[in-house]
C-alpha positions as CSV (number, residue, x, y, z in Angstrom):
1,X,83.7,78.2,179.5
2,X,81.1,76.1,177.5
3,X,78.4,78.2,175.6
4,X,75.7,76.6,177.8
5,X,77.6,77.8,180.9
6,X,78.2,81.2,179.8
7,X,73.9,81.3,178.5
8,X,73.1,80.3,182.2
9,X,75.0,82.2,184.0
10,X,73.6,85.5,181.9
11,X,70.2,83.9,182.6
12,X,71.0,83.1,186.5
13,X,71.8,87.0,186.8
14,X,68.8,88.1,184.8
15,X,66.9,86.0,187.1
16,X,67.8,87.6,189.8
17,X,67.1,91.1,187.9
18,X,64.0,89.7,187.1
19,X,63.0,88.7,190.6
20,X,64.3,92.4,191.9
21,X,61.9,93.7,190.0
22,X,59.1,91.5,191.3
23,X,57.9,89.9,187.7
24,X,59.9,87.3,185.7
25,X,57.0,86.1,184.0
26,X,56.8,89.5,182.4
27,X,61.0,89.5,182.2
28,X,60.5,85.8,180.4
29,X,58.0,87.4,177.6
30,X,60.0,90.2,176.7
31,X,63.1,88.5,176.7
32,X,61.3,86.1,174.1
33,X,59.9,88.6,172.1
34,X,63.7,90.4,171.9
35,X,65.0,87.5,170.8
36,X,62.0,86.1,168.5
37,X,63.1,89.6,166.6
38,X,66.5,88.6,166.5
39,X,65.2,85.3,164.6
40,X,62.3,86.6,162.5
41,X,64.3,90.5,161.2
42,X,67.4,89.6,159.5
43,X,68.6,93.0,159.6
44,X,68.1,93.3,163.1
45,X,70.2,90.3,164.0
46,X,72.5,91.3,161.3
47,X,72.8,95.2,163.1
48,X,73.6,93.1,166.5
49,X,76.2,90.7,165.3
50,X,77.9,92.4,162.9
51,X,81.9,93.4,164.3
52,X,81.3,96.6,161.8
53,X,78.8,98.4,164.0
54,X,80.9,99.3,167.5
55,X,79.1,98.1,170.8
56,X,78.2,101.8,171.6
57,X,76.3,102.3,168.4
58,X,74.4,99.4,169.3
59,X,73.5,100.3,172.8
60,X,72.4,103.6,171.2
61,X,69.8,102.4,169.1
62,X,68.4,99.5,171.7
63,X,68.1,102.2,174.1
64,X,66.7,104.5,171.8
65,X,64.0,101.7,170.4
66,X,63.3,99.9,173.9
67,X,63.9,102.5,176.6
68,X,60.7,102.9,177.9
69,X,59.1,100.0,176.5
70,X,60.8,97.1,178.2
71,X,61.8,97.6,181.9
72,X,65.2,99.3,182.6
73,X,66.9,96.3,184.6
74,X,66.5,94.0,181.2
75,X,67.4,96.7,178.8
76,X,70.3,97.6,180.6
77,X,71.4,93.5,181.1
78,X,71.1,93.6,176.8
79,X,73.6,96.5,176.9
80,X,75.5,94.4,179.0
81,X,75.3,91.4,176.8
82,X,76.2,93.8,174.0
83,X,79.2,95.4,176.2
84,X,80.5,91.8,176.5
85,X,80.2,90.9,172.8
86,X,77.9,87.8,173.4
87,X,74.8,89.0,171.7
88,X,74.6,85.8,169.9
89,X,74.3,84.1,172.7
90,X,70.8,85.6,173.4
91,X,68.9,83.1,172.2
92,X,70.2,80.6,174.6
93,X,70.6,82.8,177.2
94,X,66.3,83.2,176.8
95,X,66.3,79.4,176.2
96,X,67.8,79.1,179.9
97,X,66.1,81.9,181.4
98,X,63.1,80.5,180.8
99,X,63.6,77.2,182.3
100,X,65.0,79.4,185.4
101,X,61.9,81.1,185.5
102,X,59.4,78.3,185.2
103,X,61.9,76.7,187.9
104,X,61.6,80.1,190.2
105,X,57.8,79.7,190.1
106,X,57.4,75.8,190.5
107,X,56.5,75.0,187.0
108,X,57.8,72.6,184.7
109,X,57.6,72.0,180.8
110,X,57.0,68.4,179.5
111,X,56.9,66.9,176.0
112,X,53.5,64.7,175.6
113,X,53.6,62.1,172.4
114,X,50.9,60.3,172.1
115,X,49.7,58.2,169.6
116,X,46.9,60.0,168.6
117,X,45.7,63.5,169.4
118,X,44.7,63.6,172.9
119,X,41.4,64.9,173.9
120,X,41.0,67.5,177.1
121,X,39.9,64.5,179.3
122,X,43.2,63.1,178.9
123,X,45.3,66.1,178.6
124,X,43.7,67.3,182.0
125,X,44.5,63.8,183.4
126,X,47.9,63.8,182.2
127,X,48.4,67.2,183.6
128,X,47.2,66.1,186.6
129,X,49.3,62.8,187.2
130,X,52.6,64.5,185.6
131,X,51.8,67.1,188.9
132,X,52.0,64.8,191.3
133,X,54.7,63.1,189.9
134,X,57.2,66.2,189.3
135,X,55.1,67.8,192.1
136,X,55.1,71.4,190.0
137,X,53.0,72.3,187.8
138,X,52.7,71.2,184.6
139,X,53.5,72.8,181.2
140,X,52.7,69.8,177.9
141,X,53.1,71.0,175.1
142,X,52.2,67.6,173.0
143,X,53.0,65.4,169.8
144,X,51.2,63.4,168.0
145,X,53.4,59.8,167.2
146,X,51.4,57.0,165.5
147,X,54.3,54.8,165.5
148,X,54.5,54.5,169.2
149,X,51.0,52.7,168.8
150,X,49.9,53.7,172.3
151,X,50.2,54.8,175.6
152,X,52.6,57.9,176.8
153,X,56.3,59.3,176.2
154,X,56.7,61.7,178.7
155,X,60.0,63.9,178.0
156,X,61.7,66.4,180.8
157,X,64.7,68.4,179.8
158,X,66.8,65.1,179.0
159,X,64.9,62.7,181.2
160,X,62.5,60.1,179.1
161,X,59.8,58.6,180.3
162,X,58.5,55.7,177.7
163,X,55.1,54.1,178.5
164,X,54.5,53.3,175.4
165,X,52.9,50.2,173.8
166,X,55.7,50.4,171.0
167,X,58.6,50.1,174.1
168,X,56.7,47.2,176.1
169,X,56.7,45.3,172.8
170,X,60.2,45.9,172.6
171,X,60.8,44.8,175.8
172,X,58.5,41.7,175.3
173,X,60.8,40.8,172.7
174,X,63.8,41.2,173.9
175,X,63.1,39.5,177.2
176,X,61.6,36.3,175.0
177,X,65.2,36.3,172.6
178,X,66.8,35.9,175.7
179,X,64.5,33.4,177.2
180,X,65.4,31.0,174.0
181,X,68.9,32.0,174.3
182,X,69.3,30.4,177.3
């Protein structure tokens, strides 16, 4: 199995954790914050990864430390994770997870680039139109892109939307250097 398969199926059966438990919003930010550890302490990832400390050590200190703090169904699916060795996987497992989640409650998350920095006017617009399009709601998180001159470059997962004035251009030329070709 690829690593991406192996991430979402961990995230498909948190998911379904998650939505046991009524609140995978709240199962999506503590996941994030779990792993956001893992990338900002060294030590900690270190203490995880390392094939020196046995699996049960580590399940004894992540209970200890989040027993209590994070709900039992997602600390017990990170002794899992542990169990089965794939603790560096947790990053992408939260990577997927999220996207499961925002799936799981009609929401989508889009890249923006505009050319200049968009006012709330436009980003309300844009939230609105992107909406009816995906017919979710409506995550941007946006980029500013000078080069594209103007207009939009929507991007979904791997799905691109170019409207900008840059890629008409383009177009515009290529459609005129094969209009002398001929």
């Amino acid at each position: 199995m690829q690593e991406t398969t192996v991430s979402r199926s961990y995230a498909e059966a948190l998911l379904d954790l998650a939505i046991a438990d009524g609140d995978p919003d709240l199962y999506a930010e503590l996941f994030r914050q779990f792993v956001g550890l893992l990338e900002t302490e060294r030590d900690f990832r270190s203490f995880l990864e390392t094939p020196r400390v046995e699996p049960d050590e580590k399940k004894r200190v992540i209970r200890k430390v989040f027993a209590g703090v994070i709900p039992d169904r997602l600390l017990r699916f990170l002794l899992v994770v542990i169990d089965k060795r794939r603790q560096r996987l947790l990053p992408s497992v939260a990577a997927e997870f999220s996207d499961l989640v925002d799936e799981h409650s009609g929401r989508v998350r889009v890249e923006v680039t505009t050319a200049a920095e968009p006012d709330e006017a436009l980003q309300v617009e844009l939230r609105q139109r992107l909406g009816q399009m995906f017919k979710r709601e409506v995550l941007p998180r946006y980029r500013v892109n000078p080069r594209i001159i103007g207009g939009v470059i929507v991007r979904v997962g791997d799905r691109i939307l170019d409207g900008s004035i840059r890629h008409r251009l383009q177009m515009l030329r290529r459609s005129l250097m094969k209009a002398e070709v001929e």
